[in-house]
VOMARGU-550335 format. One record per residue: z, y, x of N, C-alpha, C in turn; residue in three letters. Coordinates in steps of 0.02 Angstrom, whole numbers, plus 50000, padded with zeros to 5 digits. Each point is the difference from the previous one (the first is absolute). Layout:
BEGIN
ZYXZYXZYXALA...
This chain:
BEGIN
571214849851512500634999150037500135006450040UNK500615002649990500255008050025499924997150104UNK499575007250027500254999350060500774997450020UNK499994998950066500705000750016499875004150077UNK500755004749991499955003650054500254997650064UNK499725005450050500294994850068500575000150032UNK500274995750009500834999550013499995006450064UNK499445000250046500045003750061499505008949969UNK500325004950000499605005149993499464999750034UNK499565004049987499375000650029500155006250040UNK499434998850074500135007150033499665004349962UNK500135007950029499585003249978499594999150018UNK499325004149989499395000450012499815006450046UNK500595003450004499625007650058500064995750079UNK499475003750021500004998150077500385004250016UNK500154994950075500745003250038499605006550042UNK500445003350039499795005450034499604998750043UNK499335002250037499685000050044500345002250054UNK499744995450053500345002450077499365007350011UNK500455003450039499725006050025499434998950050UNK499425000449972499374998550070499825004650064UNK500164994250054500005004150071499435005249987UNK500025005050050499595004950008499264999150011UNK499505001149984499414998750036499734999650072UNK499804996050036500084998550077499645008050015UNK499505001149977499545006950012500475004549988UNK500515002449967500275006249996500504999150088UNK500204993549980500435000150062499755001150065UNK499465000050005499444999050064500215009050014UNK499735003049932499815008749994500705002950009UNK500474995749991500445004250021500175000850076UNK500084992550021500145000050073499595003350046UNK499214997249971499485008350032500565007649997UNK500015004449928500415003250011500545001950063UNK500434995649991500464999750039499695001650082UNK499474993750014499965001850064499645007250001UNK499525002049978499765007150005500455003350035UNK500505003349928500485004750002500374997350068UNK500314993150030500275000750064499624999650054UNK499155000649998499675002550070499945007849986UNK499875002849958499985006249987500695003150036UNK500494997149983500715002049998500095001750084UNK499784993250053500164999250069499505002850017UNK499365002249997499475005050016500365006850007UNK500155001749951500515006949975500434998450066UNK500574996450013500625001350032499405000550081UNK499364996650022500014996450059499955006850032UNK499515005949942499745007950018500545002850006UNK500444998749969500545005050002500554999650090UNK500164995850005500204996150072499894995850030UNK499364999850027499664993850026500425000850060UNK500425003450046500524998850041500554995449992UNK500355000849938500484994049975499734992150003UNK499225000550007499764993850011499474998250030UNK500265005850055499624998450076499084999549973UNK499735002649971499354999749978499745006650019UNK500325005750038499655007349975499725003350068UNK499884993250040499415000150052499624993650000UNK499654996949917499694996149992499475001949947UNK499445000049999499265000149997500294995749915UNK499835004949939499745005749996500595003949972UNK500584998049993500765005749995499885004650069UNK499884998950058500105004950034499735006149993UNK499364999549970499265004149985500235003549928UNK500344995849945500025002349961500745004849980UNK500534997650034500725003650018499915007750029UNK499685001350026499555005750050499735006049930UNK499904996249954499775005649955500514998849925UNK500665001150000500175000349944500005005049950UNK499835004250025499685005849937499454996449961UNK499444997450041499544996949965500214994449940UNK500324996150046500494995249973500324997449929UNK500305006949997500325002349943499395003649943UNK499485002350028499635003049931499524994249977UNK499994995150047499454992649976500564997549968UNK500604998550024500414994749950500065005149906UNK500225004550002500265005449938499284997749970UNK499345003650046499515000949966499714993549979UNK500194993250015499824993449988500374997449929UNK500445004449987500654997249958499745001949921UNK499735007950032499725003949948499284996749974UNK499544998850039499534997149980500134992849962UNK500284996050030500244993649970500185000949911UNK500405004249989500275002149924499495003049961UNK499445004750024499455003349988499364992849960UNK500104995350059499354993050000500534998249935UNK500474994050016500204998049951500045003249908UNK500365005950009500125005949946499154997249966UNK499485003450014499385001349997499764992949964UNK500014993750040499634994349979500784996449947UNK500605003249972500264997949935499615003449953UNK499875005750000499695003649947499324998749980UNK499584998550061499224995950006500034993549967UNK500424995150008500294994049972500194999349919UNK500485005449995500305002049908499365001249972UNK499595004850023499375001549925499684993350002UNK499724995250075499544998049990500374992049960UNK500494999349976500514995449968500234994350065UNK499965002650074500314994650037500615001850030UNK500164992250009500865000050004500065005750076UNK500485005749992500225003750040500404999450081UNK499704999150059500524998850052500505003649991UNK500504998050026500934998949982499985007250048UNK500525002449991500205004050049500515002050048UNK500404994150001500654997650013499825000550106UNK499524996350003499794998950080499665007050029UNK499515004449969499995005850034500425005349999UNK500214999549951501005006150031500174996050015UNK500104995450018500624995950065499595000950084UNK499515000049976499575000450063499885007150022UNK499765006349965500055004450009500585004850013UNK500504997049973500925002550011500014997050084UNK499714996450019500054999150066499555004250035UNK499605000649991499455003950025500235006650012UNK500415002549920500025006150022500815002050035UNK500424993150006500705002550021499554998550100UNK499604995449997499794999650073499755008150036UNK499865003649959499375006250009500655005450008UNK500555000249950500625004050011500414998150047UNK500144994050038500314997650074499665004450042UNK499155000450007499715001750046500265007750031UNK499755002649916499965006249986500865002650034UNK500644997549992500495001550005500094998950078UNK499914995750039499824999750069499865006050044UNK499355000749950499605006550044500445007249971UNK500184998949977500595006349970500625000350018UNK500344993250021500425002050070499795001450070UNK499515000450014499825000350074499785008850006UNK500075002749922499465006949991499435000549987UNK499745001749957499275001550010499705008049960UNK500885004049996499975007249998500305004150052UNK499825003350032500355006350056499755003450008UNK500325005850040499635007550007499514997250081UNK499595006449969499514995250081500285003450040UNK499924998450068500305003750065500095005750011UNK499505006049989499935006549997499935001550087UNK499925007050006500285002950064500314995550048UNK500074997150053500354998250039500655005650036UNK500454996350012500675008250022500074997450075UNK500275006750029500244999450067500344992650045UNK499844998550021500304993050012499834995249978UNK499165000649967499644992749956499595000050062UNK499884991750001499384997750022499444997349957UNK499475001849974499614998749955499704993850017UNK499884993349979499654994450026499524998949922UNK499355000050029499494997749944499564991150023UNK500024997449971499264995449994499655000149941UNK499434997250027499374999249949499604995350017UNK499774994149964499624995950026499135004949959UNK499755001550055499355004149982499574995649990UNK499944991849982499354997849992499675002250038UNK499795002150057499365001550054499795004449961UNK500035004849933499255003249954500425007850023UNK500695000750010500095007750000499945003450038UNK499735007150008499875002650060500305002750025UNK500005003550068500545004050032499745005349957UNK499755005549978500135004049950500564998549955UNK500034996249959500444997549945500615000850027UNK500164992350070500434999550019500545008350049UNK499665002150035500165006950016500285004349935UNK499655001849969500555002349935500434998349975UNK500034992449997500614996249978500685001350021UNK499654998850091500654999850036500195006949999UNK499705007750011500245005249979500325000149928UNK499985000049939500174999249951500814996250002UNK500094995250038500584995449985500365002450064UNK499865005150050500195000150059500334995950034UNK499624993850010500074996150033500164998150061UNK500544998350025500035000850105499674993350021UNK500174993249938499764995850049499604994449933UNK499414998250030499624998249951499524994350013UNK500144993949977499744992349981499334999649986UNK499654998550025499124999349948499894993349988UNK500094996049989499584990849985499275002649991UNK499704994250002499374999249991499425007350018UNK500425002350075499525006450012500014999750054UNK499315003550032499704997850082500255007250030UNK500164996250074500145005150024499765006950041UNK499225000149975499525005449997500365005049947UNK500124998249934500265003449941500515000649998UNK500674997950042500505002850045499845007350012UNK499734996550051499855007250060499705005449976UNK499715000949935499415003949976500705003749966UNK500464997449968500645001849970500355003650058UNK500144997650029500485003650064499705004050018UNK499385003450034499535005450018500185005049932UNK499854999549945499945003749939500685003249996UNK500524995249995500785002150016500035004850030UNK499934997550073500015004050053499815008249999UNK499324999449985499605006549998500425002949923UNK500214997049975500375006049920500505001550050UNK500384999050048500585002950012500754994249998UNK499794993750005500644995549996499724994850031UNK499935000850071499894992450067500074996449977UNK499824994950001500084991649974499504997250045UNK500314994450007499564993850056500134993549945UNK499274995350015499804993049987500154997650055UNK500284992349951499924993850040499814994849926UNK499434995650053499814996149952500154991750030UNK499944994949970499834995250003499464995349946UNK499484998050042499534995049971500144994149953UNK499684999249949500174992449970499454995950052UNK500464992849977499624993750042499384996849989UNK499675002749940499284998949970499925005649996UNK499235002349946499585005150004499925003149905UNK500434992849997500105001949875500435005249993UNK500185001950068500715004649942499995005150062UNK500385007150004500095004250051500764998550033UNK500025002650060500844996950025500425005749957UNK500505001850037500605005049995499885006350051UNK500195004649947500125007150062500575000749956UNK500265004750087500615005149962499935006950032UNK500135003449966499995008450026500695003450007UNK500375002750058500545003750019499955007650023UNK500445002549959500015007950014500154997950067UNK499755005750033500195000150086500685001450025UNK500275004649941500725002750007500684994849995UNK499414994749978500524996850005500204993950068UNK499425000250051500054998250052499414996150034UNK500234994550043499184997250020500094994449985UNK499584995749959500144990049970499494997950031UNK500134994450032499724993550029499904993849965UNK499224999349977500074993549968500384993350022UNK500104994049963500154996850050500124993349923UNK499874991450024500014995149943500284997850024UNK500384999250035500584994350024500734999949955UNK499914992849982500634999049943499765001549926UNK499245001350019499705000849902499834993849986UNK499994999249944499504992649963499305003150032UNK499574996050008499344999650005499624999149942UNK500065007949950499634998549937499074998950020UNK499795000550031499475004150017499525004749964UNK500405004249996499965005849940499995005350030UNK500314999050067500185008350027500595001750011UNK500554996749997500835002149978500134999250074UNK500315005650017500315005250058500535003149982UNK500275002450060500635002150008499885007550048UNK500175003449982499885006550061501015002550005UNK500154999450065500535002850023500095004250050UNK500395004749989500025005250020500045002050076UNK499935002250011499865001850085500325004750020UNK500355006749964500185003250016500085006449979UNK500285005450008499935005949953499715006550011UNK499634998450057499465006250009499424996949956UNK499695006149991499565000149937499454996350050UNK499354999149969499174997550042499925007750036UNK499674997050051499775005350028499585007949969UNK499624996649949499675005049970500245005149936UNK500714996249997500335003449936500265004950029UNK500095004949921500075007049977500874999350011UNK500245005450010500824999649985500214998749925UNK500434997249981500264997549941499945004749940UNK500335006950048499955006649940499495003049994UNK499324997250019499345003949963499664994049980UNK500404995149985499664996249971499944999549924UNK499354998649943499915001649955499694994649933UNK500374997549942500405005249973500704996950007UNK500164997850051500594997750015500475003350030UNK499905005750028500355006450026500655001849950UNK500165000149934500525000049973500414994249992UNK499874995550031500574993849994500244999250085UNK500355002049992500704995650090500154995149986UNK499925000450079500894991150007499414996649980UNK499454998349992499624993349968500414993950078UNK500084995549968500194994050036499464996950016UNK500194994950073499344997650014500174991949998UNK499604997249976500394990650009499714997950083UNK500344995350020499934996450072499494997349971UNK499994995649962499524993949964499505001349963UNK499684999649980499374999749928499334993549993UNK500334997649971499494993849983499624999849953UNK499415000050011499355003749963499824990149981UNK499984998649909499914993850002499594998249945UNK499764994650015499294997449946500114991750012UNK500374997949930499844992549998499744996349968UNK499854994350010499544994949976500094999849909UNK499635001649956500144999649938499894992749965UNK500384998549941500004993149973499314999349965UNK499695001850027499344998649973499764994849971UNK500224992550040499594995049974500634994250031UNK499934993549979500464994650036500035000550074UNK499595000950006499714999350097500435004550033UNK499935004549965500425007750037500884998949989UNK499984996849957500965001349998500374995450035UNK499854997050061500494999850056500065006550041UNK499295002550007500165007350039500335004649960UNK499904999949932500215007249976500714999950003UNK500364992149975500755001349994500315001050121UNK499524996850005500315001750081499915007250032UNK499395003649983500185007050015500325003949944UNK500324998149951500445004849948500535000450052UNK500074991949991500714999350036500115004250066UNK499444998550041500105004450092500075005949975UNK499815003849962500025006450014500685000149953UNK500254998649974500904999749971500325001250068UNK499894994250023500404998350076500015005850044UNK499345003150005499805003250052500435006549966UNK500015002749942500525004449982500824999950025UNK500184992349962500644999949998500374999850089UNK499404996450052500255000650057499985006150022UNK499525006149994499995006850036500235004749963UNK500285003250052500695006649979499695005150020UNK499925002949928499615006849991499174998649973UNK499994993949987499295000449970499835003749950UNK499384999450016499525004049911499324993349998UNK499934998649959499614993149999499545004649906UNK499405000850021499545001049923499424996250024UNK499884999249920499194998850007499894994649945UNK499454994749994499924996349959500184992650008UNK500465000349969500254993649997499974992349986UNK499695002649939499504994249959500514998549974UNK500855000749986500414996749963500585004949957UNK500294998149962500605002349977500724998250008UNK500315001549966500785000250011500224994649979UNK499624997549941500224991449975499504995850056UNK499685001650046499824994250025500534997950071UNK499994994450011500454997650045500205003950076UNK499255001550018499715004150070500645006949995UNK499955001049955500675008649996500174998549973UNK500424994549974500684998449943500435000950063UNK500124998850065500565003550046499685004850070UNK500095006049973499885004050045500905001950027UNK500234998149980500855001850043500255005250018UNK499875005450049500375006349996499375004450002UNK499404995649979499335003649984499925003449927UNK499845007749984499934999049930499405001949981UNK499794999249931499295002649989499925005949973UNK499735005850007500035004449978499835002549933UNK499644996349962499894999749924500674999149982UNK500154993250023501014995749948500195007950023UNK500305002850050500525004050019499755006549941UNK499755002149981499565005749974500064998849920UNK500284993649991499664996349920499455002549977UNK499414997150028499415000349976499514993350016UNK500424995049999499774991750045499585000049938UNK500005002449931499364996049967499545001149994UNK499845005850030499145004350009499664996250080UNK499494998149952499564996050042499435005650033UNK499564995950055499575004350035499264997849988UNK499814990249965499704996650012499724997349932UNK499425001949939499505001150043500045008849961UNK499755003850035500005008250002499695001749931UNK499614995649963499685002249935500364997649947UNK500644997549996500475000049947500585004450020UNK500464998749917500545005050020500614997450062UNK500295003350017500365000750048500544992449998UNK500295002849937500454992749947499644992150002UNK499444999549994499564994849994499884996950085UNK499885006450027499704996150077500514999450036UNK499924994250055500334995150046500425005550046UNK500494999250032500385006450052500174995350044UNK499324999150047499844996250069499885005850059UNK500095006650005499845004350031500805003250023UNK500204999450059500635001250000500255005050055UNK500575003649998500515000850073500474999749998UNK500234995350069500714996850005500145003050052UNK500515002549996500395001350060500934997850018UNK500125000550072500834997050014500175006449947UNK500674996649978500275003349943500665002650040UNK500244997150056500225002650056499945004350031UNK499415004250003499825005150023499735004349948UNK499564998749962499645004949946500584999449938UNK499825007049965500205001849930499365000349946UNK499864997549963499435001149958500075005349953UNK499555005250002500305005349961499505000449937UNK499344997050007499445001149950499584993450007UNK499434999049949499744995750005499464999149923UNK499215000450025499614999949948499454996150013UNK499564999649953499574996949978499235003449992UNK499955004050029499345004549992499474998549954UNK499865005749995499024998049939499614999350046UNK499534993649988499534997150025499385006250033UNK499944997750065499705002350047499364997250023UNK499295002949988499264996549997499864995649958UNK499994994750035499544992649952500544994750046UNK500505003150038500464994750014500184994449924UNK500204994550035500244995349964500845000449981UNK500245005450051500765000249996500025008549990UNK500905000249986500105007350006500335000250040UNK500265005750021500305003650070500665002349993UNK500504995450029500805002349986500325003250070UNK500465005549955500115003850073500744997549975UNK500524999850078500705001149980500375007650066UNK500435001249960500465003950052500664997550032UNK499705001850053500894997050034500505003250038UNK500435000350003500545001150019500234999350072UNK500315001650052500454995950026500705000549994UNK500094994450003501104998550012500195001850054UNK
């Protein structure tokens, strides 16, 4: 008996389309990892770059690390570079030995940050300068102002040449006793260019106070701390007394080798200063409160000259307003040459070593960064000034 066919066709037989299967929970995991990486990487990058925009860049460890963006910039570049180097290296280690290859999608995304973070830095410190002619000669009508934080190790030998060399009228020491002052001023003296010490003690026995040394020609200074922060470091103020020379000084014109420069100007003020550095958590209520006093103590006195060691920079809060105070590095464009620490390059180390003066009264005409002097920890910046 013949089949009979079926009144209803038959379906086909192909299966219908498969639905598209969600992603694997594990890739999704690796990506969102991804993701977050690249956006802590990302806000790390912005926090170095302006930890001011978000009030962080007198906080433990942006403050410490903002302070050195030369460094900054050659760990991020040089982190970016290594990263591509590791990865690069273990695809090719992976291909011979037949295992599956890490991707490479996440270390150039990560290292493109790294290295656009390292070029912010780098561009920073390249608006502020970190090329100029050095000071040279001082001219008729400069006042030469030097500091140097001497670490306690340099001697008045050293220092005595220095200050001849940079012809210096008025000159900052941190971390130097005021025996090695005086051993400086005698030496002065006897070459032929009077100079008198004044020192002040630090408040413990770890560190040396502050001296400062004044050509005589330029008058008689009276220490004096009233209205300073109380770093206890040594930070003094010597103001002027008057314009007869010390008793024991030479007349102006046999004085040596300063005898070819006139008109040197004399400041009322000079604040010889050493503050508390961010050393550790403990320390940074003092350090941001004497940045700050000695701002103040600028911006209130007319005719200051304020050098010495600061322990801070220009991005930190303490001198983000000095007001009709300026610094003599910014004025000079040379704010990106650092002083701190003396055994790297200039570009790399911290520029916590400063002189500010009323911008009201002084003209800044020069301003450098000296080659490292003994086994100091810092180098020795002189500026020239002007008056208005």
């Amino acid at each position: 008996m013949a089949r009979r066919r079926p009144l209803v066709p038959q379906l086909s037989a192909a299966r219908p389309p498969a639905a598209r299967r969600p992603a694997p929970r594990g890739g999704r995991v690796r990506a969102a990892l991804a993701v977050a990486v690249l956006a802590l990487a990302a806000a790390a990058v912005l926090v170095l770059l302006a930890p001011d925009r978000l009030g962080l860049a007198d906080r433990t460890p942006v403050a410490q690390l903002v302070a050195l963006r030369g460094l900054v910039a050659v760990l991020l570049i040089g982190g970016a570079l290594l990263l591509v180097g590791v990865v690069g290296g273990w695809r090719r280690i992976a291909g011979r030995a037949g295992l599956a290859r890490p991707a490479w999608r996440l270390p150039l995304a990560l290292a493109a940050v790294l290295v656009l973070g390292g070029a912010a830095q780098a561009a920073v410190l390249a608006g502020r300068g970190v090329v100029g002619p050095a000071p040279g000669a001082a001219a008729d009508g400069d006042l030469v102002v030097l500091s140097f934080n001497t670490f306690g190790v340099v001697g008045a030998d050293e220092l005595t040449a220095l200050v001849q060399q940079q012809d210096a009228d008025v000159v900052v020491l941190a971390e130097t006793s005021g025996a090695t002052a005086r051993d400086v001023a005698r030496a002065l003296t006897a070459a032929g260019r009077p100079t008198s010490a004044l020192a002040a003690d630090a408040a413990g026995t770890r560190v040396d106070g502050v001296a400062l040394l004044v050509r005589d020609a330029l008058g008689t200074y009276a220490p004096t701390s009233e209205g300073l922060p109380a770093t206890e470091l040594g930070t003094f103020a010597a103001v002027r007394a008057g314009g007869a020379p010390a008793a024991d000084a030479t007349p102006a014109a046999e004085a040596q080798p300063s005898a070819g420069r006139r008109d040197v100007p004399a400041p009322d003020v000079v604040v010889a200063a050493h503050t508390r550095a961010p050393s550790a958590e403990s320390s940074m209520p003092d350090w941001r409160a004497h940045a700050a006093g000695i701002a103040a103590v600028c911006r209130s006195t007319p005719g200051a000259v304020v050098a010495g060691d600061l322990n801070a920079t220009l991005d930190h809060p303490g001198l983000g307003d000095l007001g009709p105070c300026v610094d003599a590095a910014a004025a000079a464009g040379v704010a990106g040459l650092g002083t701190w620490p003396s055994d790297v390059p200039r570009v790399l180390a911290a520029p916590i070593d400063h002189v500010l003066v009323d911008g009201r009264a002084w003209r800044v005409t020069g301003f450098g960064v000296l080659d490292r002097v003994g086994a100091s920890d810092h180098r020795p910046v002189v500026a020239h000034l002007a008056r208005r």
